[in-house]
Backbone as CSV, one residue per row, in Angstrom:
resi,resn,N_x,N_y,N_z,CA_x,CA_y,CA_z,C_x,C_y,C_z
1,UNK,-16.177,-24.528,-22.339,-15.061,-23.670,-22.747,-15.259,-22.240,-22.241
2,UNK,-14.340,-21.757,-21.349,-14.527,-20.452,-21.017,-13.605,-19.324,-22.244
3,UNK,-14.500,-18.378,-21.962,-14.222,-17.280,-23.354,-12.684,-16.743,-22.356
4,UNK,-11.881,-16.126,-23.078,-10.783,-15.081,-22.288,-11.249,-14.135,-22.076
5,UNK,-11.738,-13.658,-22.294,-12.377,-12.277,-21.290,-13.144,-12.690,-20.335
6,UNK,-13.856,-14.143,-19.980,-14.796,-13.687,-18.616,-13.612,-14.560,-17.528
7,UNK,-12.477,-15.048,-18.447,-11.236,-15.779,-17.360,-10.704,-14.315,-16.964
8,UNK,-10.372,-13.162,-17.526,-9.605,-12.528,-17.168,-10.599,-11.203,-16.438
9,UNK,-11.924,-11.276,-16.349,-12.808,-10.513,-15.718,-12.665,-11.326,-14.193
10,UNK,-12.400,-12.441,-14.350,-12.229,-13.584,-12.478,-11.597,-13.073,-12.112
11,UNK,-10.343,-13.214,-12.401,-9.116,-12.454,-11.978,-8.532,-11.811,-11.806
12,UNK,-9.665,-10.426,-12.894,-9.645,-8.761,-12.001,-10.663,-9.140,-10.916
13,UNK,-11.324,-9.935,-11.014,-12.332,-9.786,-9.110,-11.303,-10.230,-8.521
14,UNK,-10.779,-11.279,-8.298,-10.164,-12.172,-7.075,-9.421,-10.541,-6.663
15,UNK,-8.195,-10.451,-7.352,-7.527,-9.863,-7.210,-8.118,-8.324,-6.549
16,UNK,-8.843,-7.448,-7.178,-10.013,-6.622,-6.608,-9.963,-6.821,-5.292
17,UNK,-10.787,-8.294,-5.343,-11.477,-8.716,-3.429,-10.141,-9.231,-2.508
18,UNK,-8.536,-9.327,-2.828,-7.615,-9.659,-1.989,-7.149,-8.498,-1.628
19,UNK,-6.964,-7.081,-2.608,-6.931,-6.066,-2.367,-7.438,-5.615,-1.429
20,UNK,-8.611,-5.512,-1.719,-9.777,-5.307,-0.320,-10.025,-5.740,0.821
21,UNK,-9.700,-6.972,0.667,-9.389,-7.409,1.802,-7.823,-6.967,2.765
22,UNK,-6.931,-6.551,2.340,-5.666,-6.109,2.791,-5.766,-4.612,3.267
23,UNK,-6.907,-4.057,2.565,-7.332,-2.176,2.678,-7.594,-1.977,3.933
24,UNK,-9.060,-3.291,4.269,-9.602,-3.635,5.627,-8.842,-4.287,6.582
25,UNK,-7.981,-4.917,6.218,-6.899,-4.975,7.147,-6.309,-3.563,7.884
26,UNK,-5.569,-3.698,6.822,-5.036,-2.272,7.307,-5.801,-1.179,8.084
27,UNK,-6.955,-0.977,7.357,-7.690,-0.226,8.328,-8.349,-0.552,9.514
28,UNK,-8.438,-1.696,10.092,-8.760,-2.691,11.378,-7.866,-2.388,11.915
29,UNK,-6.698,-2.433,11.558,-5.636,-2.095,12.794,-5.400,-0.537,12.866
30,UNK,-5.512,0.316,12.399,-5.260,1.241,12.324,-6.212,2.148,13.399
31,UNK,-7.609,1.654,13.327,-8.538,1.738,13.994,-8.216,1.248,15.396
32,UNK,-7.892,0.172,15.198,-8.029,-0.366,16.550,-6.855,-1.693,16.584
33,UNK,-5.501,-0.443,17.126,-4.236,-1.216,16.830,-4.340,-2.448,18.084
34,UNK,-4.792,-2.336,19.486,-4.786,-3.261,20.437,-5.725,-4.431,19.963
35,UNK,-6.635,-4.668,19.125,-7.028,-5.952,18.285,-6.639,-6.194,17.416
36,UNK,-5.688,-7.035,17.547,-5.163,-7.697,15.956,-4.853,-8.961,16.335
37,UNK,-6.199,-9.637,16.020,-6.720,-10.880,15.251,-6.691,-11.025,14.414
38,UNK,-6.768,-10.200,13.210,-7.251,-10.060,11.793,-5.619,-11.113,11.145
């Protein structure tokens, strides 16, 4: 049985690390608009 607070501590990370991941996006291209692979 998971408690509600360490379900809703997951899902401030995920959310956190998709964020972050979209920041570094953004800043990959921004950096270096002629590579976009990302």
């Amino acid at each position: 049985m998971i408690k509600p607070i360490i379900k809703f501590l997951l899902i401030l990370k995920l959310k956190n690390g998709l964020k972050l991941k979209i920041r570094l996006k953004v800043y990959y291209r921004k950096v270096s608009p002629i590579e976009e692979t990302f």
